[in-house]
N, C-alpha and C positions, 0 to 999 in steps of 0.2 A: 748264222751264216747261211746263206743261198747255195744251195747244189742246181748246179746245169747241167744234167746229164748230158755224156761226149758220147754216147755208144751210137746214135742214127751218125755213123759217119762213113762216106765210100771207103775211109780206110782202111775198115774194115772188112772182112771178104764176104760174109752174107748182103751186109749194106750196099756195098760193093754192085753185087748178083742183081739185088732186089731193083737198084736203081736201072743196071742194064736191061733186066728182062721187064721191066713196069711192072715188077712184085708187090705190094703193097703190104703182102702179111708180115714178113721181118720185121719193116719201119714200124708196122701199126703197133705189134708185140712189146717190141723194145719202147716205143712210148710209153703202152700201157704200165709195164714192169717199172720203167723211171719215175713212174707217176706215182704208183702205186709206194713206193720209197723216199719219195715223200721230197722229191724233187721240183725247185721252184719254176724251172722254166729247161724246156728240150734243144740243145745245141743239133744245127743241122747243118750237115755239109755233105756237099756231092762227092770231095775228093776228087780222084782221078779216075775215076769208073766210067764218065764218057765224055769225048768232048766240048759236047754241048752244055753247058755248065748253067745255062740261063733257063731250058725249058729243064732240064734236073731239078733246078730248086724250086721252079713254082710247081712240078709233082712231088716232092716231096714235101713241101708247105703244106699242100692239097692230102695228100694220104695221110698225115698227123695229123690236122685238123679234123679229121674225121673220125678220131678216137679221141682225142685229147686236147682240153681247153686250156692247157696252161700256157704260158709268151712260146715264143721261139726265139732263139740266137742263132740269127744267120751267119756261118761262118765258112768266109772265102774271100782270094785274093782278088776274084771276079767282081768288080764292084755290079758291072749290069745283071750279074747273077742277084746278087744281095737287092739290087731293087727288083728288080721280078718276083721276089719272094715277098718282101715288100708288100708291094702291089695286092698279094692274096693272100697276107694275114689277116685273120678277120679282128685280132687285138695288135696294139702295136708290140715291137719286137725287139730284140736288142740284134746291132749289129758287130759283128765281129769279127774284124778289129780294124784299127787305122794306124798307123806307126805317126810320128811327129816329123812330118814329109809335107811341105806344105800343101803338093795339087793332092794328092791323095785327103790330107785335111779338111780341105775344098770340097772334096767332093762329098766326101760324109758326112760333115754334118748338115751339108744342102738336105742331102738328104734323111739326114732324122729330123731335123727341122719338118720338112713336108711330111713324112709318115710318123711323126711325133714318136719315133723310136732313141732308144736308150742305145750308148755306144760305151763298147770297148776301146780304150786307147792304149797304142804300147809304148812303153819306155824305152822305144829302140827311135834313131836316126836314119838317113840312109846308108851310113857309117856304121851301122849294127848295134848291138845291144851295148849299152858300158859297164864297167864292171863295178864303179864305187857307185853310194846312195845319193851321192852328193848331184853326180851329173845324170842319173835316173829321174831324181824329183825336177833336175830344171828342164827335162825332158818332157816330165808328166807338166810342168807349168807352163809350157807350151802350149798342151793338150788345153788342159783350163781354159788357156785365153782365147783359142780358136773356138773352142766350144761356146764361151761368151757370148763370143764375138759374132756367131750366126745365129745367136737366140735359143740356143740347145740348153734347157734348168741345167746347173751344173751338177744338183743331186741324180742325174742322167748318166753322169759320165762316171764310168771306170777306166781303173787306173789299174791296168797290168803291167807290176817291174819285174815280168819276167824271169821265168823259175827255168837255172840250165842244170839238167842231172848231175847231185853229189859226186859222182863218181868221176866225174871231168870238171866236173866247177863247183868243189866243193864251198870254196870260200866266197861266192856270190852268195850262201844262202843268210848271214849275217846281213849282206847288204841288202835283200830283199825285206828280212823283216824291218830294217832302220827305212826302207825305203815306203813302205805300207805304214809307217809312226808320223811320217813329213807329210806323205801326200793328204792327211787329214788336216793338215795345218796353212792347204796352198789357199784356201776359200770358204764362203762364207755365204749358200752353205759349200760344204766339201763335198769333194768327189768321193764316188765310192771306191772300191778293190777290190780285184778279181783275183786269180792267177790259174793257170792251167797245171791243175795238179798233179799230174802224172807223168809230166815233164820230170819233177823234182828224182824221180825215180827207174826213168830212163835206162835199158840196157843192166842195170842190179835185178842180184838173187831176191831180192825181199822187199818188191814193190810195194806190195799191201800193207806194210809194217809202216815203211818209212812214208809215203803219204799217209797213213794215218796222224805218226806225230808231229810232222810237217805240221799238216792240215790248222792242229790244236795248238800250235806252235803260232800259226801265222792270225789265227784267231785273235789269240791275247796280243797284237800288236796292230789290231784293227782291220785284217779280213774280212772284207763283208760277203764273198761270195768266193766259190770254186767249179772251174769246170772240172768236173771228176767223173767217177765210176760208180753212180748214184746205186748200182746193184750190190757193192759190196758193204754187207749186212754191217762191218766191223766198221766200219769209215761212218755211217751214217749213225751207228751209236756214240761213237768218238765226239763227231759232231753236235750231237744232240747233246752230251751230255758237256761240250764245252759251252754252248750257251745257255746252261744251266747256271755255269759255273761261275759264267759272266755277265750273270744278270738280264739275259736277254731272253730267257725264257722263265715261269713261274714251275717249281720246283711240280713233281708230283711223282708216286712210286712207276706211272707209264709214261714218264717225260718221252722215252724213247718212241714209243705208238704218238705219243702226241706229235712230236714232231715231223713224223711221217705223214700224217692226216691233216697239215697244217694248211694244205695248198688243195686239198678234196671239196 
């Protein structure tokens, strides 16, 4: 599984600082530290920390490129931010995300098509998220066919069914693994899957715990990727050691170090 380190996010209140004051050293740090944990690509997002959300992303495109060569995932609801970021990747990027909304459809994959970028799709309408797997995957097979449909490889696209915290939406998390088991079956090749994992654990005592076995949980049912918390030491052994387990990495007594160093 892929980790996209979420921490360069304004949500953050350093991130937050760095972006209003033109700080570079927080963003550049937290790269570093994601990288170095062995994260495949850096999620960026400006958040709410200035209005201007369009020159935001291309400095902070601009200050993580200056540490760190792994993708970016652009992540905001500002699509002209996400192309401005765009524009000053110096590798292509994953964008994130697009809901199954047709002008919004429209317009992203116009544009991964031109910046030959990889896209997150959500399994939500403009009717919001659903609750069974059944109308999630016909949701994701929407995604599929616009992605097709503008020339975007389909092994480009992810497929987020959307992970609502246990603690209020316990019984979507059945539908999310049955729904990451379907979405591998819409194409040929398939899309891949994402989910933002920290969602799952939302507002609980024991965040750390329950993405972890979230995490290994949604692996064995064909997860290929997680935006998470690429610093925490216990999540990235979890991980490591369930693509051991699943055949997707070769066994060795530092599987752990290896998997860290995978993307160096």
């Amino acid at each position: 599984m892929i980790i996209i380190g979420e921490r360069i996010n304004g949500m953050f209140r350093d991130i937050a600082e760095a972006i209003r004051e033109k700080d570079p050293k927080p963003v550049q740090d937290w790269a570093k530290k994601q990288e170095a944990m062995g994260s495949g690509y850096l999620d960026l997002n400006v958040g709410p920390a200035v209005s201007d959300r369009v020159s935001a992303m291309k400095w902070l495109v601009e200050v993580t490129q200056e540490v760190s060569d792994l993708p970016l995932c652009l992540d905001s609801t500002d699509y002209d931010a996400i192309e401005a970021g765009l524009e000053v990747c110096k590798r292509p990027a994953m964008i994130n995300s697009v809901p199954a909304v047709q002008d919004k459809m429209d317009r992203i994959f116009t544009m991964a098509n031109k910046y030959n970028a990889e896209v997150i799709g959500l399994a939500m309408s403009a009717e919001g998220i659903p609750k069974d797997a059944e109308s999630r995957v016909a949701l994701a097979m929407e995604l599929v066919a616009n992605c097709d449909a503008y020339g975007v490889p389909l092994d480009s696209l992810y497929i987020d069914p959307l992970v609502l915290p246990c603690n209020v939406g316990q019984d979507h998390g059945p539908e999310v693994f049955e729904t990451l088991r379907q979405v591998k079956l819409l194409s040929d090749p398939s899309p891949k899957t994402v989910v933002g994992l920290s969602n799952i654990s939302q507002g609980t005592e024991n965040r750390e715990l329950i993405n972890r076995n979230f995490a290994v949980m949604a692996m064995a049912c064909g997860l290929d990727a997680a935006i998470a918390d690429a610093c925490d030491e216990e999540l990235i052994a979890a991980v490591a050691t369930g693509r051991v387990l699943l055949n997707m990495d070769i066994y060795c007594d530092s599987f752990v170090d290896v998997f860290k160093t995978q993307n160096l």
